[in-house]
C-alpha positions, 0 to 999 in steps of 0.5 A: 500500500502506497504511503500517502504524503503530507505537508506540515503547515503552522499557522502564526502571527506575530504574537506566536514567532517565537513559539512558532520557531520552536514547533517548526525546529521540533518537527525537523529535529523529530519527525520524518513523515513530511515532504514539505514544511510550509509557515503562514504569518497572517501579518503582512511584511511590511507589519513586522519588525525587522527582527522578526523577519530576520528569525522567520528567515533564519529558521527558513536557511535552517529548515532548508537543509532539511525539508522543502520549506516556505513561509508565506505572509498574508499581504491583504488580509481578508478579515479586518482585524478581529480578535477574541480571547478564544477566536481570532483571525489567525485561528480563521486563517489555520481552517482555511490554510488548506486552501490557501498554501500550494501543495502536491502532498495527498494530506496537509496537516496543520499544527498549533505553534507551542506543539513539541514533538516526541520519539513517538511521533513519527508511528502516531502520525503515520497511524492517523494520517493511514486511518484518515485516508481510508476514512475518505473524510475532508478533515481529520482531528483528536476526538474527545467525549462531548463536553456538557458546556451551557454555551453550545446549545447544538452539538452536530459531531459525535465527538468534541473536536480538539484543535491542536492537530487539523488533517486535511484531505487534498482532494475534497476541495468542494467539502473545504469550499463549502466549510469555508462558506460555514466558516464565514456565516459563525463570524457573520452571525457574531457566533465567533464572540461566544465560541469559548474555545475556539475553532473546536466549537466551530467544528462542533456546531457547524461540520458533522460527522460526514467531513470529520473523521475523528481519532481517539485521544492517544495516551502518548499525547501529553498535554499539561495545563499551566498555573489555574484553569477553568473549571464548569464546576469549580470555578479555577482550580490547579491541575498538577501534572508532573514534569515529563521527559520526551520518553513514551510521547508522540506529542505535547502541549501546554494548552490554556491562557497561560503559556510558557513563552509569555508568562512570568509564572514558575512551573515545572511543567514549562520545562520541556518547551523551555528546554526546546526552545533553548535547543532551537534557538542555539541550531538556529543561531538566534538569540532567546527572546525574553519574556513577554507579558501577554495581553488581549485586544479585542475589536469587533468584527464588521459584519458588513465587510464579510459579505465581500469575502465569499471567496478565498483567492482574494488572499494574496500571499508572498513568500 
């Protein structure tokens, strides 16, 4: 049986270089199942500091020497700037990221920026990306039990959808359409504001079981929450989790508001992204970037302008 070929994309902006950086590095230095590593920055160059393109071109030189890489920038974004503390534009454009980046690869899969890959990677992906392709699904995606969140009234999947690692089917191209017109009606009707986590509600409520295939949550897919996080029940509460060698592991994750490259909190579960993101920046000859505080800006969505954007290819990108 002939291995189906994939392409590795991350989609970033400029708040997400750095944890980008060190995704792309992990992926190099652990993995062999891609042909292809492409980057979009949903910001355009001329937006960016000169030292952030001078780190996205160095990790290009870097990556280079080991797979086909492009890192594309979003030049005229389609969507006016438009945030939310759980949906924002760039979550938008890693949907659509199918879509948008050239590929000659049978499956692109997209990665969340602050992913680490482990020794197990390799088998996990190759496993999903077999099991995807016999399903003849448009998109492929962890599945979790059903959450009983108040906020979705109407669940159409049979699973609730983790978004960290999209797989998208090449040939389905009128499935991927018509998810992108389902995509630009959440944000029209003002349902993106109230998506608490993000593209995972989009899938849940809008896509059914008919585009997605899904995969059971693998126990070699470690994910460690930072500090406190929300809890239905109990309000905040602290989840400990203890510090993890990169044994055993296909992939790992610090999901949440918290992460470990923006705040100034002590953790020992921020130990395996800071120990990569030390090992990346030395292979790359960039200097550590010091910690930033992170904040959130939101602007509301003009409605009115969506109704212009019904078609993808006016996203122009340049590499």
């Amino acid at each position: 049986m002939k291995q189906s070929s994939a392409q590795a994309t991350i989609t970033i902006d400029k708040k997400y270089i750095q944890p980008g950086i060190v995704t792309a590095y992990s992926l190099i230095a652990r993995t062999a199942v891609f042909e292809s590593l492409a980057i979009l920055v949903c910001n355009s160059t001329t937006s960016l500091k000169e030292i952030e393109l001078e780190q996205l071109q160095a990790l290009k030189r870097y990556a280079e020497k080991s797979i086909r890489t492009e890192i594309y920038f979003l030049e005229e974004p389609v969507l006016p700037t438009y945030s939310s503390l759980h949906f924002n534009e760039t979550i938008f454009y890693k949907l659509i990221s199918s879509s948008l980046i050239p590929t000659s690869t049978d499956i692109v899969v997209n990665f969340d920026a602050g992913i680490l890959f482990g020794k197990l990677a390799n088998n996990r992906l190759r496993f999903w990306f077999d099991s995807f392709i016999a399903a003849g699904k448009a998109i492929g995606c962890i599945g979790t039990n059903l959450p009983t969140h108040s906020h979705l009234q109407v669940i159409k999947t049979s699973k609730y959808p983790a978004g960290s690692v999209l797989i998208f089917d090449s040939r389905f191209q009128e499935k991927r359409k018509r998810m992108i017109q389902l995509l630009l009606a959440f944000l029209g009707a003002n349902r993106a504001n109230k998506a608490v986590y993000g593209e995972q509600d989009f899938i849940a409520t809008e896509l059914d079981d008919t585009y997605i295939h899904f995969f059971d949550h693998p126990n070699d897919y470690q994910l460690q929450f930072l500090g406190a996080h929300p809890d239905s029940d109990n309000g905040f509460q602290q989840e400990m989790i203890s510090y993890l060698e990169f044994t055993d592991i296909s992939l790992y994750k610090n999901p949440g508001r918290f992460k470990p490259w923006v705040e100034e909190i002590s953790d020992v579960r921020k130990r395996p992204f800071l120990q990569a993101r030390r090992e990346a920046y030395n292979a790359i000859k960039l200097d550590i970037p010091l910690i930033q505080n992170s904040t959130h800006e939101g602007k509301q969505l003009d409605q009115t302008l969506l109704t212009f954007f019904s078609q993808i290819n006016n996203i122009v990108l340049s590499r």
